[in-house]
TIVO-2410 file (N, C-alpha, C; in nm, 3 decimals):
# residues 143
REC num residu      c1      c2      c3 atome chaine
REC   1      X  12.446   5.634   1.280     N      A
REC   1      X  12.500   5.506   1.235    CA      A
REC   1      X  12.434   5.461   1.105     C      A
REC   2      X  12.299   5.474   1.050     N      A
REC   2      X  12.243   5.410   0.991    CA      A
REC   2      X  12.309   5.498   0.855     C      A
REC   3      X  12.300   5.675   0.914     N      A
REC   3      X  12.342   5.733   0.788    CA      A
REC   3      X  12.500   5.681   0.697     C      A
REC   4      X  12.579   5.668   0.842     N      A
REC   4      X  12.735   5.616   0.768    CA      A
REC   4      X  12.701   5.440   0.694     C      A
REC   5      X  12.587   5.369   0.736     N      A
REC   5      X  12.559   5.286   0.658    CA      A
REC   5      X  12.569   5.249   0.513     C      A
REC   6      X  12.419   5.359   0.535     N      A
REC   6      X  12.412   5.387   0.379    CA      A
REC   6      X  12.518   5.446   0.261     C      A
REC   7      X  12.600   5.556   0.363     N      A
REC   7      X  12.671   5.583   0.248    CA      A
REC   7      X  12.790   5.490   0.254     C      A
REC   8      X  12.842   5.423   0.319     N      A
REC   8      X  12.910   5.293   0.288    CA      A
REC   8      X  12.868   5.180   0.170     C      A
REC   9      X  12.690   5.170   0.187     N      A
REC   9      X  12.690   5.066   0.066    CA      A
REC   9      X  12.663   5.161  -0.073     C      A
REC  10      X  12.637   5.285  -0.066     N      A
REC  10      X  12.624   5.351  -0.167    CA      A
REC  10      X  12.831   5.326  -0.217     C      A
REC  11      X  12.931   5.395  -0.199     N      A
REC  11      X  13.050   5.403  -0.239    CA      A
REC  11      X  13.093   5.272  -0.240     C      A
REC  12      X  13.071   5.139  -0.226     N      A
REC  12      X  13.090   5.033  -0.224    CA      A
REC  12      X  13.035   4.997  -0.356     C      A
REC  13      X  12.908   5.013  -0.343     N      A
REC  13      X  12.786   5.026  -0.497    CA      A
REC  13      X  12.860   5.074  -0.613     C      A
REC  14      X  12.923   5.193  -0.600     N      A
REC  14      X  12.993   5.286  -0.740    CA      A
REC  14      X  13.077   5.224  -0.749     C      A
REC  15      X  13.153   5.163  -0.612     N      A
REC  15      X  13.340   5.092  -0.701    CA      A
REC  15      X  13.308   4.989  -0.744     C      A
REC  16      X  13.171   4.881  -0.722     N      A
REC  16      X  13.171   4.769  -0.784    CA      A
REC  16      X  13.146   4.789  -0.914     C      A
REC  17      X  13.030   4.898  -0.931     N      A
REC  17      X  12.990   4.916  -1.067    CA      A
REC  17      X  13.079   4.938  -1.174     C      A
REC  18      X  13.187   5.006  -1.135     N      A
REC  18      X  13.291   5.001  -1.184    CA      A
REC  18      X  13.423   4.899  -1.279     C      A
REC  19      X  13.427   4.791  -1.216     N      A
REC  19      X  13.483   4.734  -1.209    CA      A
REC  19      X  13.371   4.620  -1.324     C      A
REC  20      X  13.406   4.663  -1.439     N      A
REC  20      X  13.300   4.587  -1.557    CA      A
REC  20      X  13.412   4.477  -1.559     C      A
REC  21      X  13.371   4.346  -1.608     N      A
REC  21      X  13.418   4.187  -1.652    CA      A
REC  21      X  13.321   4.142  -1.793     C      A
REC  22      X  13.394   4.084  -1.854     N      A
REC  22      X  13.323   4.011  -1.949    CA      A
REC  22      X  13.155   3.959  -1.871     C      A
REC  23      X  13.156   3.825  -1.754     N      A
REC  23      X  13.064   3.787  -1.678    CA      A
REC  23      X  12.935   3.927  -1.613     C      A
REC  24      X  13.029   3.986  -1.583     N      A
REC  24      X  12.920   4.106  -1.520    CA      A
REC  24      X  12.821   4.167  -1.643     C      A
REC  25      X  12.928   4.177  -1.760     N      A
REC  25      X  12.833   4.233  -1.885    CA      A
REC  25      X  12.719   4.142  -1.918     C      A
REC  26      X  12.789   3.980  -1.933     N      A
REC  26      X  12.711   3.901  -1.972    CA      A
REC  26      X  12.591   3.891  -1.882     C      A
REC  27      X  12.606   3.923  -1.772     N      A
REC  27      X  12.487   3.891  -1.642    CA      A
REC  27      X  12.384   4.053  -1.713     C      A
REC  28      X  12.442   4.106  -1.712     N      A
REC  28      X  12.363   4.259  -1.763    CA      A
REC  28      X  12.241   4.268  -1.940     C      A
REC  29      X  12.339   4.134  -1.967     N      A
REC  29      X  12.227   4.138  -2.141    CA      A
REC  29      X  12.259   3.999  -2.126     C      A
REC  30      X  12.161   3.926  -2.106     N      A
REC  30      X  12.103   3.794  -2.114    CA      A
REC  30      X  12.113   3.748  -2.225     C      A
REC  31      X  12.017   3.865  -2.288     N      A
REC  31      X  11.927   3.799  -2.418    CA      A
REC  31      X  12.053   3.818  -2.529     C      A
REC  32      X  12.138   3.898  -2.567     N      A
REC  32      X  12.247   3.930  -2.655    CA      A
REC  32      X  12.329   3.832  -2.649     C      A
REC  33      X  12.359   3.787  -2.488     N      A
REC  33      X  12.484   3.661  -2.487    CA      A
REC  33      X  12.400   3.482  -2.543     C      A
REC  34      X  12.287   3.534  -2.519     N      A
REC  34      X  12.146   3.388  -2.561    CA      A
REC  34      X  12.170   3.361  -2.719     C      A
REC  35      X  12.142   3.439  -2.762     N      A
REC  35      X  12.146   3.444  -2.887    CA      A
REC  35      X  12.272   3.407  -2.996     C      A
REC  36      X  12.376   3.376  -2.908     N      A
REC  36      X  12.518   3.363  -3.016    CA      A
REC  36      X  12.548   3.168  -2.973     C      A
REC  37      X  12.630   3.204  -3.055     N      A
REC  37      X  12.675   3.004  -3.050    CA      A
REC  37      X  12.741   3.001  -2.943     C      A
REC  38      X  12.774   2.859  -2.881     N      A
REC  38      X  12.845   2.832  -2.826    CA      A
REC  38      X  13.042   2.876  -2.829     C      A
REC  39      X  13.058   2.869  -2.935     N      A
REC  39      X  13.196   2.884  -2.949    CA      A
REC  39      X  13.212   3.071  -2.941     C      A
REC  40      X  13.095   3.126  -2.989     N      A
REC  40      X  13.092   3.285  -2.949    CA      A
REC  40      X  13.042   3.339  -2.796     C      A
REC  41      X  13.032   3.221  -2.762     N      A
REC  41      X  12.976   3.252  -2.592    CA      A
REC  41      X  13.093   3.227  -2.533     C      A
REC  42      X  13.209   3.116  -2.558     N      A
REC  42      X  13.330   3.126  -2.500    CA      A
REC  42      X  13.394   3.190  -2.485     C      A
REC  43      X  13.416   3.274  -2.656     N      A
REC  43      X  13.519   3.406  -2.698    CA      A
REC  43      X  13.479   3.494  -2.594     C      A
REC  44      X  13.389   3.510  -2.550     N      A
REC  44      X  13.341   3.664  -2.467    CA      A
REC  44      X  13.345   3.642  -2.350     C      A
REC  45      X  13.366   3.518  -2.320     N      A
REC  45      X  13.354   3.485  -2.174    CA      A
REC  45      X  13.539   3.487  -2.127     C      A
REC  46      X  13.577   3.481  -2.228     N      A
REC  46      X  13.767   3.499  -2.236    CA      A
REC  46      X  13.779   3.618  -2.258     C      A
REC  47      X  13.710   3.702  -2.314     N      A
REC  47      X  13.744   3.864  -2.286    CA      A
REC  47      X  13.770   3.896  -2.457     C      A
REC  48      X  13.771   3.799  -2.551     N      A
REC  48      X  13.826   3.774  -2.694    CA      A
REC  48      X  13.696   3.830  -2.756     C      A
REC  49      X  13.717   3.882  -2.900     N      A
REC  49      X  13.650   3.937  -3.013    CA      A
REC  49      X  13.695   3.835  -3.143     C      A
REC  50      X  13.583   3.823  -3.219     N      A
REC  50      X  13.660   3.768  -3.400    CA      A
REC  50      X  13.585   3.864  -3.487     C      A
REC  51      X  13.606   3.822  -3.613     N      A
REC  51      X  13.550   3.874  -3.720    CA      A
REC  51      X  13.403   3.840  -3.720     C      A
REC  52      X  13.330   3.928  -3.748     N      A
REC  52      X  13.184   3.919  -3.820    CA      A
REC  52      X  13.120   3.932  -3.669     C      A
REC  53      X  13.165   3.964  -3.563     N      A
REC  53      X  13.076   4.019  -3.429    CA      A
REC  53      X  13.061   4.120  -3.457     C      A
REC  54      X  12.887   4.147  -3.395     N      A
REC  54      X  12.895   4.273  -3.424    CA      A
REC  54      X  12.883   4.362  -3.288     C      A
REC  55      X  12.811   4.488  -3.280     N      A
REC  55      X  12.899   4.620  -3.144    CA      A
REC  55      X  12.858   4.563  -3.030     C      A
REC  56      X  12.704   4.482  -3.024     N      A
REC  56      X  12.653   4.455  -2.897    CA      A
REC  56      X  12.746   4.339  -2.871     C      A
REC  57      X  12.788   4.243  -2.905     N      A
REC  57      X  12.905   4.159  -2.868    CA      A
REC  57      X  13.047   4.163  -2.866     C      A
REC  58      X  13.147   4.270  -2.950     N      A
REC  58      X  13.218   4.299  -2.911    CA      A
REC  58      X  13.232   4.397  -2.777     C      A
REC  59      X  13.104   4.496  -2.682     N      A
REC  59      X  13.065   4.560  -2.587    CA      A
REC  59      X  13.074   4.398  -2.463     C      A
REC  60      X  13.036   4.295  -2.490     N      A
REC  60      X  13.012   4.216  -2.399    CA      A
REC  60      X  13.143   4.143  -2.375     C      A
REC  61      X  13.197   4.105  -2.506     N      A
REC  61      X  13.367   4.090  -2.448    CA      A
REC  61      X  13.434   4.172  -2.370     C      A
REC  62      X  13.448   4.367  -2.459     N      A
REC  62      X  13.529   4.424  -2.396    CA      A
REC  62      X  13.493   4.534  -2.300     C      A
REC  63      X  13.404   4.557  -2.320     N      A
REC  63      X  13.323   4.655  -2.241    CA      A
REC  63      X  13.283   4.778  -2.368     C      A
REC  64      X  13.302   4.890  -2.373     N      A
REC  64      X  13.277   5.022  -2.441    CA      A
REC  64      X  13.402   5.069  -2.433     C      A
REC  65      X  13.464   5.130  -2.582     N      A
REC  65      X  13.572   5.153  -2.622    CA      A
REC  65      X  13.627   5.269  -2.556     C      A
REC  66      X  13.685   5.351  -2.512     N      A
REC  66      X  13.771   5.430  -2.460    CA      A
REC  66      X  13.719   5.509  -2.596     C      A
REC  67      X  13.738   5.519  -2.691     N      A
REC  67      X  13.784   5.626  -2.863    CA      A
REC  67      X  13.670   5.553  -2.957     C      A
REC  68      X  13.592   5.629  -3.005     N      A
REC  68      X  13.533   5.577  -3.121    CA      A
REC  68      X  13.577   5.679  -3.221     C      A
REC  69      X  13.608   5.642  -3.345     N      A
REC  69      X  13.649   5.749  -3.466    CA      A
REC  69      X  13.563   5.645  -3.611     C      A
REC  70      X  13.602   5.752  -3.722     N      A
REC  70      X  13.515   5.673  -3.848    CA      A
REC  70      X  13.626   5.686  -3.927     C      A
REC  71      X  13.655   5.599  -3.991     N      A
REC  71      X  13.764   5.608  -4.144    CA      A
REC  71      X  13.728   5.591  -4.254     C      A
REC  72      X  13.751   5.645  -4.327     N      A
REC  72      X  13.694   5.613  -4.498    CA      A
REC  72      X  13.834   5.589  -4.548     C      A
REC  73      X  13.831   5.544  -4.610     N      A
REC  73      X  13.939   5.463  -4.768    CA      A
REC  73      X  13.852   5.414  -4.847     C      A
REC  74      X  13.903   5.387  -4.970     N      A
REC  74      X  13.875   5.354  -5.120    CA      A
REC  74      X  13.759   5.246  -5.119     C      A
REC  75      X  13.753   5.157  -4.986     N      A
REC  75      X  13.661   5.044  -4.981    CA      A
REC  75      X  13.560   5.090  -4.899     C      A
REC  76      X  13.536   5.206  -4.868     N      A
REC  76      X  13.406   5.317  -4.781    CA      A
REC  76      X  13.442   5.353  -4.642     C      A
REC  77      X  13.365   5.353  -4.570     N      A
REC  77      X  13.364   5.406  -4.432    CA      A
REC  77      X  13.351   5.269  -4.314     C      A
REC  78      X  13.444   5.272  -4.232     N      A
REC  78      X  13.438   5.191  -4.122    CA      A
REC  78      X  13.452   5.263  -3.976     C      A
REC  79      X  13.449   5.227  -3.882     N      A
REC  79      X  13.402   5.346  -3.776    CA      A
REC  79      X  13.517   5.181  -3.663     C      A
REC  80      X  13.601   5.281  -3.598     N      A
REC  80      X  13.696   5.189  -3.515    CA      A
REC  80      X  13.701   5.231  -3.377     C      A
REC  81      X  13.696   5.141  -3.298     N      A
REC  81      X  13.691   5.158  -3.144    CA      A
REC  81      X  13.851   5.096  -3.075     C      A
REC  82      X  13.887   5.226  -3.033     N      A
REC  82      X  14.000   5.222  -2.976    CA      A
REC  82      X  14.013   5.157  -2.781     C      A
REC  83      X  14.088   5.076  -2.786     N      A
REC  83      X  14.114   5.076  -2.617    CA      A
REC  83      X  14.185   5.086  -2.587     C      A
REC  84      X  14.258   5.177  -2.482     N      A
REC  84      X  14.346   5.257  -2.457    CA      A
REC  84      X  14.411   5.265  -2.284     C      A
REC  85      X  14.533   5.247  -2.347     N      A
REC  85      X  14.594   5.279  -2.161    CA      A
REC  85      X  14.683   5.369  -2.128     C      A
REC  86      X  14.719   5.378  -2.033     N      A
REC  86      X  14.785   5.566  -1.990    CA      A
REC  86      X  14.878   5.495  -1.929     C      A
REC  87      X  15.040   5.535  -1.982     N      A
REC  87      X  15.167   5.481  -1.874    CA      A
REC  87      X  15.274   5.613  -1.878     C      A
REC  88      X  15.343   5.580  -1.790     N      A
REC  88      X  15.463   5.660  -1.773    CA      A
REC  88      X  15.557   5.608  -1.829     C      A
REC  89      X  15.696   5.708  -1.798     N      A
REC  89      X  15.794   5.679  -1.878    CA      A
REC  89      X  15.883   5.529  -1.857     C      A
REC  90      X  15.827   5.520  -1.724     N      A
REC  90      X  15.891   5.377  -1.661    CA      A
REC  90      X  15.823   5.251  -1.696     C      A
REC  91      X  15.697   5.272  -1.781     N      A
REC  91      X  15.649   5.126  -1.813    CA      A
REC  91      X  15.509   5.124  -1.738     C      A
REC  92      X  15.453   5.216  -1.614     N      A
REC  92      X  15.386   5.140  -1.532    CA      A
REC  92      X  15.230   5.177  -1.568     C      A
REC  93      X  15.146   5.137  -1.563     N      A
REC  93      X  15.001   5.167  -1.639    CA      A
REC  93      X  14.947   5.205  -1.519     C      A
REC  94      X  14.932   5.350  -1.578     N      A
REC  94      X  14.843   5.451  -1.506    CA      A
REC  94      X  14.730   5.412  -1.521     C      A
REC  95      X  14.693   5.402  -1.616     N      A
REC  95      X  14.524   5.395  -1.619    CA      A
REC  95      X  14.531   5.261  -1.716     C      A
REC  96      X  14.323   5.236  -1.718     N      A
REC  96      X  14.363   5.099  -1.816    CA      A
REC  96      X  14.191   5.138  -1.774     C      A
REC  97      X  14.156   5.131  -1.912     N      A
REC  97      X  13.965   5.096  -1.875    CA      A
REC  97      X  13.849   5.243  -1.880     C      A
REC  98      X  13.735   5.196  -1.948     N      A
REC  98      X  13.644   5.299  -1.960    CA      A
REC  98      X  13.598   5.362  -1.847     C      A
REC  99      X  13.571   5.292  -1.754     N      A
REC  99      X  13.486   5.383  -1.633    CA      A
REC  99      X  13.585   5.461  -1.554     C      A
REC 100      X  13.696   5.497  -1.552     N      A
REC 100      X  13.805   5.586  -1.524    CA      A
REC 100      X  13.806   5.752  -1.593     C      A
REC 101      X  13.731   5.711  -1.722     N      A
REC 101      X  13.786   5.843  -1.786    CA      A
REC 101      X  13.719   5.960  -1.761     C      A
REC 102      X  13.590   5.973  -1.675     N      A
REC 102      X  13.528   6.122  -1.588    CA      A
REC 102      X  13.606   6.101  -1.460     C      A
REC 103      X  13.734   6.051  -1.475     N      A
REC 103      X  13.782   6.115  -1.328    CA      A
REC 103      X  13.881   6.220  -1.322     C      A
REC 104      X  13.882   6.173  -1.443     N      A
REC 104      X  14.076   6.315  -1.482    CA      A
REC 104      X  14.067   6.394  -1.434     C      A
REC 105      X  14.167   6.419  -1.372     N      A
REC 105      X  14.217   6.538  -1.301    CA      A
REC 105      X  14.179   6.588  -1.180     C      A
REC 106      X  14.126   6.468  -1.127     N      A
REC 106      X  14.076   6.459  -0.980    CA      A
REC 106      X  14.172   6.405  -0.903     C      A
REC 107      X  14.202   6.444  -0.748     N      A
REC 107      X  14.370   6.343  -0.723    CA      A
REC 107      X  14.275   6.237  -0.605     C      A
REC 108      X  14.346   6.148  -0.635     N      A
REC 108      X  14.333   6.038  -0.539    CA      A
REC 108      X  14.452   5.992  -0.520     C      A
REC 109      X  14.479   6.008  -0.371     N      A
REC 109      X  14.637   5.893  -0.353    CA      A
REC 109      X  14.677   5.779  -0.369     C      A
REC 110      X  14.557   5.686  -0.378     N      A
REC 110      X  14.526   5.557  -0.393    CA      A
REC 110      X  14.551   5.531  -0.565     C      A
REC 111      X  14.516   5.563  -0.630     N      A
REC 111      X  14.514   5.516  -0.720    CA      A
REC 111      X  14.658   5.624  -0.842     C      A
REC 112      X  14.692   5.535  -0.878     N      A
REC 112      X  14.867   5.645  -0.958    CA      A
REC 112      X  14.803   5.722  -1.082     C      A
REC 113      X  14.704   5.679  -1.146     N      A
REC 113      X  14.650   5.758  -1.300    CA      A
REC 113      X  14.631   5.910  -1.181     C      A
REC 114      X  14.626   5.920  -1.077     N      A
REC 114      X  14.522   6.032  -1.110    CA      A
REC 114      X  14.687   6.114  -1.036     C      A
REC 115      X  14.783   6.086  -1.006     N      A
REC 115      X  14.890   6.164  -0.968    CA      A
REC 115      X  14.974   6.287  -1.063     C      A
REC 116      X  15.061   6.332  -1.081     N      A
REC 116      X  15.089   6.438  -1.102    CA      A
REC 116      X  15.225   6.367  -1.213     C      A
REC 117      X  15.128   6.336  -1.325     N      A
REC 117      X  15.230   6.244  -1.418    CA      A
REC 117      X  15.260   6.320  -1.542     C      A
REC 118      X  15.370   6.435  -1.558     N      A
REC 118      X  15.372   6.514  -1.658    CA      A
REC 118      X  15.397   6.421  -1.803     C      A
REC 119      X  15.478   6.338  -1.769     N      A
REC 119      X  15.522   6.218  -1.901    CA      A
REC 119      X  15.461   6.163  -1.926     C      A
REC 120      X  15.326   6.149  -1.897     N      A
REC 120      X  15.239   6.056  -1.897    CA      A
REC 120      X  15.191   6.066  -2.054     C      A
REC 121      X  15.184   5.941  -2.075     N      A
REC 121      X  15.116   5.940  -2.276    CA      A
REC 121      X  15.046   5.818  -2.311     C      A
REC 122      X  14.943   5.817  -2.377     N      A
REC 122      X  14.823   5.740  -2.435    CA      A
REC 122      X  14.909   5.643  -2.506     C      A
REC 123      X  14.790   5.544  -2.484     N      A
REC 123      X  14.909   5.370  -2.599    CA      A
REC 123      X  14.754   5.321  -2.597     C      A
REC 124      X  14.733   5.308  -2.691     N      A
REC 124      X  14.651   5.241  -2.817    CA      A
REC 124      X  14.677   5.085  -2.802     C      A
REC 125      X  14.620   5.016  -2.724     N      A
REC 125      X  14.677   4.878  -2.724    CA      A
REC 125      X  14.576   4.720  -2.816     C      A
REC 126      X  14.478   4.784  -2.842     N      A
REC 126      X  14.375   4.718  -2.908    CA      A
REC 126      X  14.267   4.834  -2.970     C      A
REC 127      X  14.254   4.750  -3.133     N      A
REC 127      X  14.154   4.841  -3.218    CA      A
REC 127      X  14.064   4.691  -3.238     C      A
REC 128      X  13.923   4.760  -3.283     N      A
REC 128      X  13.839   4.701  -3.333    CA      A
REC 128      X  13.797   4.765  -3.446     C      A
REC 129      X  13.774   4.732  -3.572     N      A
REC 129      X  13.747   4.779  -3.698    CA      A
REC 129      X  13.603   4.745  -3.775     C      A
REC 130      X  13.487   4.827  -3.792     N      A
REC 130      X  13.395   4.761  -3.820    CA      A
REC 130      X  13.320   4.853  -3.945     C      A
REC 131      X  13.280   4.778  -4.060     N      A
REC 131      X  13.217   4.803  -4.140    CA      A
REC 131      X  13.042   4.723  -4.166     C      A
REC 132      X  12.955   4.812  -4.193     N      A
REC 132      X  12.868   4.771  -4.207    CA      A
REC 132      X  12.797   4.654  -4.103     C      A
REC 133      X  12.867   4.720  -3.958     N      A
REC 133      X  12.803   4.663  -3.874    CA      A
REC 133      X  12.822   4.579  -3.806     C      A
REC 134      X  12.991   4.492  -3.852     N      A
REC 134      X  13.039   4.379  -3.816    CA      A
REC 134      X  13.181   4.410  -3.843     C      A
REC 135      X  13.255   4.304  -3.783     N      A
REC 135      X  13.416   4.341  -3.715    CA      A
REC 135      X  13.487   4.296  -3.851     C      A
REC 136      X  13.554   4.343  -3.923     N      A
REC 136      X  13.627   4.327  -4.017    CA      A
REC 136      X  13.772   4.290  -4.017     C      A
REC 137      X  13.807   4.405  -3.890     N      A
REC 137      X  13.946   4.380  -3.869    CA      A
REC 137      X  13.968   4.420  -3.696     C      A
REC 138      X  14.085   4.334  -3.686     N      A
REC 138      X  14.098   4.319  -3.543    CA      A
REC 138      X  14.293   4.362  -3.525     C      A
REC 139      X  14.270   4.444  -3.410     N      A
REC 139      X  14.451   4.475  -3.431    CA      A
REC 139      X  14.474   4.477  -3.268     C      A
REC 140      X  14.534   4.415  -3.211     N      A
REC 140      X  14.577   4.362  -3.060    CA      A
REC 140      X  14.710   4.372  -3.071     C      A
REC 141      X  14.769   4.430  -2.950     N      A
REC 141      X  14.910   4.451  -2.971    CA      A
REC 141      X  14.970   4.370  -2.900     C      A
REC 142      X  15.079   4.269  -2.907     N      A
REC 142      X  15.135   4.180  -2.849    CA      A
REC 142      X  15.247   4.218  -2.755     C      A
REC 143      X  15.281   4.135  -2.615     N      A
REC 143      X  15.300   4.250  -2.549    CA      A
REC 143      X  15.451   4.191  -2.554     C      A
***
């Protein structure tokens, strides 16, 4: 009994951990959410990003990007964090969120990302754009 215990609060433990929120991040770095204004403690507490945040606070709004890539153009190098969701041909979102993506290709019945979705294709639904350390440009797709 004690053993099915434990591993009950252990797999209970992993799905919560899972399941990141703006609040849970903020409970996780104190001192990062301490440090910003009031009106930047709201944005993150709404799940929202602006200009001139920089990675440790856009991380506390959205969590850790799904895609990091770097771009250069004529005005230098900016490095953009993609967040990304997985749907089928019918509309329905397979997936949605970072702590999902070491599961691919594992089946679970419970959950539809991990089913047998040949149509299945990536959608880019929010970028973050950052140069020199801070958010420059912001691209959210309206739904």
């Amino acid at each position: 009994m004690k053993t099915f215990l434990s591993f009950f609060i252990l797999v209970a433990g992993l799905a919560l951990a899972g399941c990141s929120t703006p609040q849970s991040r903020i409970n996780q770095n104190p001192a990062v959410f301490g440090r910003l204004t009031p009106e930047q403690q709201q944005l993150i507490k709404e799940g929202k990003v602006s200009l001139g945040f920089d990675a440790a606070m856009v991380k506390l709004a959205l969590g850790d990007p799904d895609r990091i890539h770097e771009r250069t153009d004529a005005s230098g190098t900016s490095e953009v964090w993609s967040y990304v969701t997985y749907e089928g041909d019918d509309g329905l979102i397979l997936y949605t969120g970072y702590y999902h993506r070491y599961y691919y290709g594992l089946s679970d019945p419970f959950y539809p990302y991990y089913l047998a979705y040949p149509t299945r294709h990536e959608h880019t639904h929010f970028r973050v754009v950052f140069r020199e350390g801070k958010v420059v440009l912001i691209e959210n797709e309206k739904s």
